[in-house]
VOKOL-886844 format. One record per residue: residue number from 0; x, y negated, z negated of N, C-alpha, C in turn; residue in one letter. Coordinates in Angstrom, 3 decimals, decimal comma. Atoms other than C-alpha are relative to their C-alpha. Example, Ala and Ser with C-alpha at 12.3 -4.5 7.8 and 13.67 -1.06 7.14 Angstrom:
BEGIN
0_0,890_1,190_0,000_12,300_4,500_-7,800_0,900_-1,200_0,000_a $
1_-0,820_1,190_0,060_13,670_1,060_-7,140_-0,770_-1,090_-0,730_s $
//
This chain:
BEGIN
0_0,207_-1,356_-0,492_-2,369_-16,946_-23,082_0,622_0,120_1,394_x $
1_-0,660_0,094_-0,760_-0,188_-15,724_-20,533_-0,338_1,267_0,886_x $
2_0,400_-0,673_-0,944_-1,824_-13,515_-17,561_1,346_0,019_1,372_x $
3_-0,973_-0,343_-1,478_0,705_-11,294_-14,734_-1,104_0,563_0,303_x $
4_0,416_-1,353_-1,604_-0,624_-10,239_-11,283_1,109_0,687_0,348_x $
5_-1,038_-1,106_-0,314_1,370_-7,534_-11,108_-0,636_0,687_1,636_x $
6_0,313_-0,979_-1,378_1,134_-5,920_-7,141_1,237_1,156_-0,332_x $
7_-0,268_-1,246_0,352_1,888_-2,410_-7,359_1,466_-0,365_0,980_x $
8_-1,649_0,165_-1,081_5,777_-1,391_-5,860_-0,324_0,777_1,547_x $
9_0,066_-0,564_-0,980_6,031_0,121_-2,594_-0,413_0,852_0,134_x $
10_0,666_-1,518_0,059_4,611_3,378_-0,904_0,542_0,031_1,558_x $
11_-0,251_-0,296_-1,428_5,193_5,181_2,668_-0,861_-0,859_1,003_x $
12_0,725_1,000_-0,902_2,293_3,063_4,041_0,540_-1,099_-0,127_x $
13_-0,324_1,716_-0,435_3,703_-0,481_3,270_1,369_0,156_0,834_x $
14_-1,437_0,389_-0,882_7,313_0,619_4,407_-0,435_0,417_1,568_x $
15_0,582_-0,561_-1,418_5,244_1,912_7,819_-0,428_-1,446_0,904_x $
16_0,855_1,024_-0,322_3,424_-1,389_8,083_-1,896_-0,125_0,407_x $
17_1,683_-0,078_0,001_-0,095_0,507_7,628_-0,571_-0,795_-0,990_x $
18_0,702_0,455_0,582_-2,888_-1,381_6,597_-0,389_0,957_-1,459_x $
19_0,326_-0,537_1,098_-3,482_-0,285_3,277_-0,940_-0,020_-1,239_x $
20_1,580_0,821_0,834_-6,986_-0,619_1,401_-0,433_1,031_-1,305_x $
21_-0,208_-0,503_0,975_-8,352_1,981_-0,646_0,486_1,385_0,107_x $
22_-0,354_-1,684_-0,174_-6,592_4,805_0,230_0,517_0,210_-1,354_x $
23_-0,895_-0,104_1,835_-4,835_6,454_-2,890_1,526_0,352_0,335_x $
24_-1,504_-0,902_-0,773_-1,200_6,494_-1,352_0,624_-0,819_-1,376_x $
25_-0,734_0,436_1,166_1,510_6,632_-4,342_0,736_-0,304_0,452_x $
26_-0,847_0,663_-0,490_4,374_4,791_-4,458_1,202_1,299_0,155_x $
27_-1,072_-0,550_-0,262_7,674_5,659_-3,166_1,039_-0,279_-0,946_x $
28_-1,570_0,181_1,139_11,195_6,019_-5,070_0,115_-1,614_0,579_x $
29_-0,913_1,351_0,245_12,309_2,410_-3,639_-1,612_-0,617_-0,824_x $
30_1,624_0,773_0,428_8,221_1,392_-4,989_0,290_0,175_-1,929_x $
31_-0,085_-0,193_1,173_9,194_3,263_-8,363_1,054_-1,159_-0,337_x $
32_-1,275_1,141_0,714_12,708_1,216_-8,720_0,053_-1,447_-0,085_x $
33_0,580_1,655_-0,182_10,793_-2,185_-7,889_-0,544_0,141_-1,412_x $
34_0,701_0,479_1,368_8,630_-2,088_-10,925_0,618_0,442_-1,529_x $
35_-1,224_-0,327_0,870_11,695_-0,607_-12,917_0,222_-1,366_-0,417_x $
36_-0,854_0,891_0,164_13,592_-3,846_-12,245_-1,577_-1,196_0,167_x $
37_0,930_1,197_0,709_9,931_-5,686_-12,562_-0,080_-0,067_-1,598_x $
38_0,292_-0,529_1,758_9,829_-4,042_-16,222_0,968_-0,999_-0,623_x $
39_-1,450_0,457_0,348_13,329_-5,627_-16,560_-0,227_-1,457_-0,630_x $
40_0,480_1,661_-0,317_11,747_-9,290_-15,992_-1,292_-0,338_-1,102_x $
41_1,335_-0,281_0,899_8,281_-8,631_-18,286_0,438_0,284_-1,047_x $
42_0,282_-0,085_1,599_9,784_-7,621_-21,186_0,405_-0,755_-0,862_x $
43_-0,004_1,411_0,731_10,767_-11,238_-22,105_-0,873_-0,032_-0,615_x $
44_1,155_0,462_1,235_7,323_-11,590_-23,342_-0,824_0,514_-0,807_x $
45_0,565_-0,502_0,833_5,235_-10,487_-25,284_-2,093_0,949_0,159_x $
46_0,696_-0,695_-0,688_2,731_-8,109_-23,415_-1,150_0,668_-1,161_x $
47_0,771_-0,911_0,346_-0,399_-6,368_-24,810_-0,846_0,817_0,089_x $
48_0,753_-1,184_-0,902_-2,493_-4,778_-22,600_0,575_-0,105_1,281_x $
49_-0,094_0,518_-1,467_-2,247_-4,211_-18,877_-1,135_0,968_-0,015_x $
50_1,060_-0,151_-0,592_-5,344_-3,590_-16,978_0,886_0,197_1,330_x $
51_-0,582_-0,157_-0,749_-4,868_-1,693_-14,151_-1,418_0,299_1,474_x $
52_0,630_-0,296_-1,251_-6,697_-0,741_-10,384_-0,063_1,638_-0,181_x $
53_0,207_-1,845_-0,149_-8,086_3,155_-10,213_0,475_0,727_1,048_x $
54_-1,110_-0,447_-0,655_-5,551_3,706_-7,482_1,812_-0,133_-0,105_x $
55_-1,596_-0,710_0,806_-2,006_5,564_-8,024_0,808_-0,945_0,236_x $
56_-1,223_0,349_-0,327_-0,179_3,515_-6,613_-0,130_-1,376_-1,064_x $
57_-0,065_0,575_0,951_-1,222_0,715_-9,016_-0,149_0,287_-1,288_x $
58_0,116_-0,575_1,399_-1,912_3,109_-12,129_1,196_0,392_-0,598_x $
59_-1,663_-0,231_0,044_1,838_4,440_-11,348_1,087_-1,036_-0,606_x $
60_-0,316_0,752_0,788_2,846_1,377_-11,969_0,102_-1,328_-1,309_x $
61_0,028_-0,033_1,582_1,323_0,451_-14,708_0,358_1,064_-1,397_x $
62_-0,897_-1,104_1,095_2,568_3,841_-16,642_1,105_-0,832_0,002_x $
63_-1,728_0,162_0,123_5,923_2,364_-15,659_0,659_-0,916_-1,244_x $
64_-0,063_1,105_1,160_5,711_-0,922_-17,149_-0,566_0,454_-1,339_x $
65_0,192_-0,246_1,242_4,136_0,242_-20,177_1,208_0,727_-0,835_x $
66_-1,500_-0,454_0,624_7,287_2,649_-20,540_0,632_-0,688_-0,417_x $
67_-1,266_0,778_0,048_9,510_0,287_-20,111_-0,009_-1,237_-0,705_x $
68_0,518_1,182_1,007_8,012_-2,445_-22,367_-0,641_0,161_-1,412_x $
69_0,688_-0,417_1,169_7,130_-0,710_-25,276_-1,435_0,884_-0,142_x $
70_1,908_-1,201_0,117_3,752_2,098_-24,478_-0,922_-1,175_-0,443_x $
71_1,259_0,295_0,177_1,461_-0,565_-24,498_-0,961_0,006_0,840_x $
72_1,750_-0,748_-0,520_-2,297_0,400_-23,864_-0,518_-0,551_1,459_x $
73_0,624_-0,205_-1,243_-3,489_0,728_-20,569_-1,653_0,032_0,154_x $
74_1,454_-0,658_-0,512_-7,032_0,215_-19,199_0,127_-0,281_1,282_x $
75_0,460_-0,033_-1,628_-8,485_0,804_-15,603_-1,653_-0,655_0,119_x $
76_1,130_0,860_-0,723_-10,684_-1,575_-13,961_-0,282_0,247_1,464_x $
77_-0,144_-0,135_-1,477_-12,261_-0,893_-10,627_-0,586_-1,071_0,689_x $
78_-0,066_1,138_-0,681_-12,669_-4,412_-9,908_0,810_-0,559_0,748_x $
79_-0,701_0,701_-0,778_-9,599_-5,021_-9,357_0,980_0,944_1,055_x $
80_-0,515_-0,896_-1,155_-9,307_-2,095_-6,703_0,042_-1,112_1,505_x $
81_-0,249_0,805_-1,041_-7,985_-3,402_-3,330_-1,016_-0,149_0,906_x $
82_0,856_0,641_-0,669_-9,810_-5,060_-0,511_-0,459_1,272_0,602_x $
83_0,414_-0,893_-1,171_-11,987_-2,435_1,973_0,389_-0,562_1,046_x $
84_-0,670_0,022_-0,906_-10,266_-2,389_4,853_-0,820_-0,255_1,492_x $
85_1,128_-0,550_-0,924_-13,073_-0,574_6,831_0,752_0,602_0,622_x $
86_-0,782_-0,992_-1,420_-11,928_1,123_10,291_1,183_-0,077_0,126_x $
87_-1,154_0,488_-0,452_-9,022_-0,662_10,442_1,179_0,278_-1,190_x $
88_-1,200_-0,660_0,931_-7,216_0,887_7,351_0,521_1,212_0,290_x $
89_-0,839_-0,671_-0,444_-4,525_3,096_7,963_0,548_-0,300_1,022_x $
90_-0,522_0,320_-1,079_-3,795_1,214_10,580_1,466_-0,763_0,325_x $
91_-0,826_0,655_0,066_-0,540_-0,024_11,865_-0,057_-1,680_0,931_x $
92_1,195_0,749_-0,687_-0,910_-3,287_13,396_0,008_-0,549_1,717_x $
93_0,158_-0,821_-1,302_-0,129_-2,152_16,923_-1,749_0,350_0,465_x $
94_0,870_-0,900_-0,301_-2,569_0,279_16,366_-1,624_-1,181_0,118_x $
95_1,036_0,789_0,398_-5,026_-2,516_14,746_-0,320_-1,407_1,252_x $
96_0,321_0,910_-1,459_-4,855_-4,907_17,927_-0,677_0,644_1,189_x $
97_-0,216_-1,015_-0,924_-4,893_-2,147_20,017_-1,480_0,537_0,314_x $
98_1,760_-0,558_0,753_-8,749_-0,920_18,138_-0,377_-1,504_-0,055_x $
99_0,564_0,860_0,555_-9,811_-4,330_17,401_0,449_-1,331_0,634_x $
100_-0,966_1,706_-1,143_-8,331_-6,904_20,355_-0,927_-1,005_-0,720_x $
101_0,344_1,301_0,475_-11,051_-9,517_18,688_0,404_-0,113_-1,716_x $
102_-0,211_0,435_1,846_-9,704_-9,331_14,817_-0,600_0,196_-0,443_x $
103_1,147_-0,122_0,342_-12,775_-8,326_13,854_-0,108_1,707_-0,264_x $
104_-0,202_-1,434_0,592_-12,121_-5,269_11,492_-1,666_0,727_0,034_x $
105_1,605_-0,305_0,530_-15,462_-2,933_11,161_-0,106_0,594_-1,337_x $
106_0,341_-0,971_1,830_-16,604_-2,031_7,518_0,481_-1,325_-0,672_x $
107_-1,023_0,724_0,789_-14,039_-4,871_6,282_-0,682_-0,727_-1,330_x $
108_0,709_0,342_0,956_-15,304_-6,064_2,856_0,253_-1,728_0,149_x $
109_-0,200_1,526_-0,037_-15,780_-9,708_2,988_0,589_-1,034_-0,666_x $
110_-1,278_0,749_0,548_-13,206_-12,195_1,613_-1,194_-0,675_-1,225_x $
111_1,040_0,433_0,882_-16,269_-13,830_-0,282_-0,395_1,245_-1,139_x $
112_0,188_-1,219_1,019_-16,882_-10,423_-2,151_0,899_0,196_-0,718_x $
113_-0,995_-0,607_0,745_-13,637_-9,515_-2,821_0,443_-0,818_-0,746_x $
114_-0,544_0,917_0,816_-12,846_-12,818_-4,584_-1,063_-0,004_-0,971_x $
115_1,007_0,046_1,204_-15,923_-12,649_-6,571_0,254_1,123_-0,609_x $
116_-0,638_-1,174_1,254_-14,901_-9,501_-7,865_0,642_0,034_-0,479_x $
117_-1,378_0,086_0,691_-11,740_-10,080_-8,581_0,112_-1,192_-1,016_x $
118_-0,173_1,094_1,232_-12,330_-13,560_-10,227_-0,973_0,124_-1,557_x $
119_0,840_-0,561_1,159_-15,308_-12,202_-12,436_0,463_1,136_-0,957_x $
120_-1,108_-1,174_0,881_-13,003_-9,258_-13,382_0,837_-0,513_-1,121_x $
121_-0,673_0,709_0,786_-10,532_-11,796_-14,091_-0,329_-0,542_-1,404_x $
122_0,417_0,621_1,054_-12,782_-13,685_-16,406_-0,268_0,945_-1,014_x $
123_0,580_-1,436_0,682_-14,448_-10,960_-18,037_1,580_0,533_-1,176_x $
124_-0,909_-0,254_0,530_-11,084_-9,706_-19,084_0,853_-1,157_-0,769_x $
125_-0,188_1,327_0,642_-10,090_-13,030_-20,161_-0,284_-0,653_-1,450_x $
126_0,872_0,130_1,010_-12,945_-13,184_-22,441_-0,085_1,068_-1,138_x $
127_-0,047_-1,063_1,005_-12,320_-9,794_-24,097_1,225_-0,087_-0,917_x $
128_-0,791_0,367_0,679_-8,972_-10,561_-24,721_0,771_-0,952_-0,127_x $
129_-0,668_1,433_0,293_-8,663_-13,811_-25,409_1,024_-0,196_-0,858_x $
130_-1,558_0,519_0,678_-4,986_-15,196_-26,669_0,431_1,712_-0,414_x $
131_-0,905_-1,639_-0,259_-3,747_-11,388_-25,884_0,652_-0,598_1,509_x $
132_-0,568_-0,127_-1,179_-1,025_-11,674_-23,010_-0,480_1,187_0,504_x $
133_0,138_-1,204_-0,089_-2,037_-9,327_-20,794_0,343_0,153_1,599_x $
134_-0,682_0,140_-0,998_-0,513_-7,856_-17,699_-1,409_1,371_1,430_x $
135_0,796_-0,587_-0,803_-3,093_-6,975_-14,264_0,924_0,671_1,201_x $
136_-0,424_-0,602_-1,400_-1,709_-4,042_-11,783_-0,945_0,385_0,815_x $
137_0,884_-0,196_-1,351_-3,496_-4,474_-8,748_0,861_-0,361_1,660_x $
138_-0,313_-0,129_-1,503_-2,877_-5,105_-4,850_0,161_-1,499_0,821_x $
139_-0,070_1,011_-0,397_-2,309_-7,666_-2,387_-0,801_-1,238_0,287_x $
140_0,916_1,306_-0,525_-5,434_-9,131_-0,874_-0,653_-0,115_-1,480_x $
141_0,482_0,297_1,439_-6,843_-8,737_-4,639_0,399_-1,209_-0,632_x $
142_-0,668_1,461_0,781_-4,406_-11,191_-6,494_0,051_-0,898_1,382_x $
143_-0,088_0,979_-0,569_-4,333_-13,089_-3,339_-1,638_-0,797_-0,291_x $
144_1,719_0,546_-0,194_-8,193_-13,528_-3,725_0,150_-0,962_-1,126_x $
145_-0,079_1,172_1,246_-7,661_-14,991_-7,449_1,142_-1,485_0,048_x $
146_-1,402_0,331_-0,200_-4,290_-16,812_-6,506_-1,222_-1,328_0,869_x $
147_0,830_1,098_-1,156_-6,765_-19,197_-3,812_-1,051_-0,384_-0,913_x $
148_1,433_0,077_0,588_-10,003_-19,223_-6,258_1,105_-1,310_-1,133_x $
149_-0,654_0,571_0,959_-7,418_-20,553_-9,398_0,933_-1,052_0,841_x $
150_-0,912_1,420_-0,393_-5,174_-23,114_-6,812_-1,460_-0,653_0,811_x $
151_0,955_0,356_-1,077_-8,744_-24,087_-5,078_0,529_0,003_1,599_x $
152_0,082_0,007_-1,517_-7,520_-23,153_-1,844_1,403_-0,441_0,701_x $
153_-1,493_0,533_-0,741_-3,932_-25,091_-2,168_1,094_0,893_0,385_x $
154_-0,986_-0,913_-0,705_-1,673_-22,010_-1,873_-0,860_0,645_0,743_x $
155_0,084_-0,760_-0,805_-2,066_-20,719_1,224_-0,277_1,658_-0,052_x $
156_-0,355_-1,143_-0,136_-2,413_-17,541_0,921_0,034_1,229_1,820_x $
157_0,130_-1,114_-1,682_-3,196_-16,117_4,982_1,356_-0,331_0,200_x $
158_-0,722_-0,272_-0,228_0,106_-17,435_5,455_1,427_0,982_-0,607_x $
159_-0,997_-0,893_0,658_1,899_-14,998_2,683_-0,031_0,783_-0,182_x $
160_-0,580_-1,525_-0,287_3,067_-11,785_2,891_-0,392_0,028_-1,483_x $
161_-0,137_-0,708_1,146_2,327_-10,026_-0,632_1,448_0,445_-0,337_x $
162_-1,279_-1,329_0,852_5,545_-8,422_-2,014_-0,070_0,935_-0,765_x $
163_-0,222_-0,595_1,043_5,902_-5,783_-3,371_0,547_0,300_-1,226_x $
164_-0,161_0,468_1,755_6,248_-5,353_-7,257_0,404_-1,726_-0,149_x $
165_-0,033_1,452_0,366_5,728_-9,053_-6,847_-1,007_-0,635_-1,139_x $
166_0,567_0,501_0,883_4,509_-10,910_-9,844_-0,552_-1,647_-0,114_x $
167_0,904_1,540_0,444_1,871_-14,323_-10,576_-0,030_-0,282_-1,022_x $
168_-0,018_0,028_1,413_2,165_-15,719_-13,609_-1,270_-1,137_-0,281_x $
169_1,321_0,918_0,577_-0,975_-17,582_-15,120_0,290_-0,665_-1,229_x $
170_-0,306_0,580_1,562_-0,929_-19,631_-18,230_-1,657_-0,677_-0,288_x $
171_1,372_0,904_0,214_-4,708_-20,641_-19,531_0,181_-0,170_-1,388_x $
172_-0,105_0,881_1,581_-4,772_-22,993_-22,203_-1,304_-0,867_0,160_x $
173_1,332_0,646_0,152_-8,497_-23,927_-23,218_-0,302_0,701_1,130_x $
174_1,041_-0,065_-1,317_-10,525_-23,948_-20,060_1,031_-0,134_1,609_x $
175_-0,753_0,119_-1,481_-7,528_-24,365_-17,395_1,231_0,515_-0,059_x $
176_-1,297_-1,068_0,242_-4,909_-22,241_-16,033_0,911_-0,700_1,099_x $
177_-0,838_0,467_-0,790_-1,917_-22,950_-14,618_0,893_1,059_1,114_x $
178_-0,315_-1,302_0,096_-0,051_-21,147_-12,292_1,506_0,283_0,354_x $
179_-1,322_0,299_0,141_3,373_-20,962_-13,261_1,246_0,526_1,147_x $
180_-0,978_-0,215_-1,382_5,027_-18,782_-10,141_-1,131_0,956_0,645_x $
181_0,752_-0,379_-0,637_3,522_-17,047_-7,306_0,899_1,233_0,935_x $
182_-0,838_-0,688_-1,247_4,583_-14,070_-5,405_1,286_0,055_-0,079_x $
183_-1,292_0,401_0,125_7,846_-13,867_-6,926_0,516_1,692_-0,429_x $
184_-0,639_-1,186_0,649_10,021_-10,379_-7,293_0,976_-0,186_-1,147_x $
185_-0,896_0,508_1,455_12,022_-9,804_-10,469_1,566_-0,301_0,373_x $
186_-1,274_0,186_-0,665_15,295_-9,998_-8,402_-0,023_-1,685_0,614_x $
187_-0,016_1,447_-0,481_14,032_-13,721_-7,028_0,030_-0,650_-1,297_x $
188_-0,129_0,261_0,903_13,120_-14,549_-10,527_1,485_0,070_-0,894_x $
189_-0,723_-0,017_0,422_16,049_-13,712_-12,084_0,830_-0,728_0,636_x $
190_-0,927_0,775_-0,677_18,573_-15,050_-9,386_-0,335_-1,818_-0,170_x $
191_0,024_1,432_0,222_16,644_-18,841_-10,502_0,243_-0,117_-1,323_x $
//
């Protein structure tokens, strides 16, 4: 069974460098033509659902991919909506030093929460459709949360940037998953 973290494509907030949590900002034309040329890369396999986040900018591009891979069925999960930000979303990170000189976001949902949601989501969905490939559009600190839970901690993740329409590939066979690439756009993928 072969699980993508799909992160949604671009929007006016990531090309800004605002913090971006749950606002509902849609993507932009270069955000649409990322998960175009992600579609490009996904439809090697053999896809059957994607589960998606109840914000546009990841529902957007899950319509896409489904276009572009054959209309297959869409559900929305609001587990795997992005991290709470708190005060410090919308922020650029000027602005966010500027409000918050100790790092210490207010509201911010706790890294311990957001991985339990996201990995119980994970499972959950796992368990419904077991030996269904199935493809998850969600957000950065989200798949980063599962991405650390599934390597116990060995990929880094504080030191990596998300990408946009960047894709994780999972592979669980029995009881253990592997995780075949990380954070990879369909333009890096392809060029190996």
């Amino acid at each position: 069974m072969y699980i993508c973290l799909l992160r949604h494509g671009e929007t006016d907030w990531n090309n800004v460098g605002k913090l971006q949590g749950r606002e509902d900002v849609p993507l932009n034309t270069a955000g649409i033509e990322q998960i175009k040329e992600a579609s490009h890369y996904l439809n090697q396999f053999n896809w059957k659902i994607i589960i998606t986040s109840p914000l546009s900018r990841a529902k957007a591009s899950a319509e896409i991919i489904s276009q572009e891979i054959g209309n297959i069925p869409i559900y929305e999960n609001v587990d795997f909506i992005e991290r709470d930000y708190g005060k410090a979303s919308g922020m650029t990170p000027e602005e966010r030093k500027l409000n918050f000189p100790d790092g210490k976001w207010i509201g911010m949902e706790a890294f311990e929460t957001l991985q339990n949601r996201t990995v119980n989501a994970l499972m959950k969905c796992i368990k419904e459709y077991e030996g269904k490939d199935i493809i998850i559009a969600s957000h950065g600190a989200a798949i980063h949360s599962i991405v650390a839970y599934l390597s116990n901690n060995e990929i880094d993740i504080w030191k990596i940037i998300p990408k946009n329409a960047s894709m994780t590939l999972l592979k669980k066979a029995n009881d253990k998953f592997e995780i075949i690439f990380f954070n990879k756009t369909a333009k890096e993928l392809i060029e190996n």
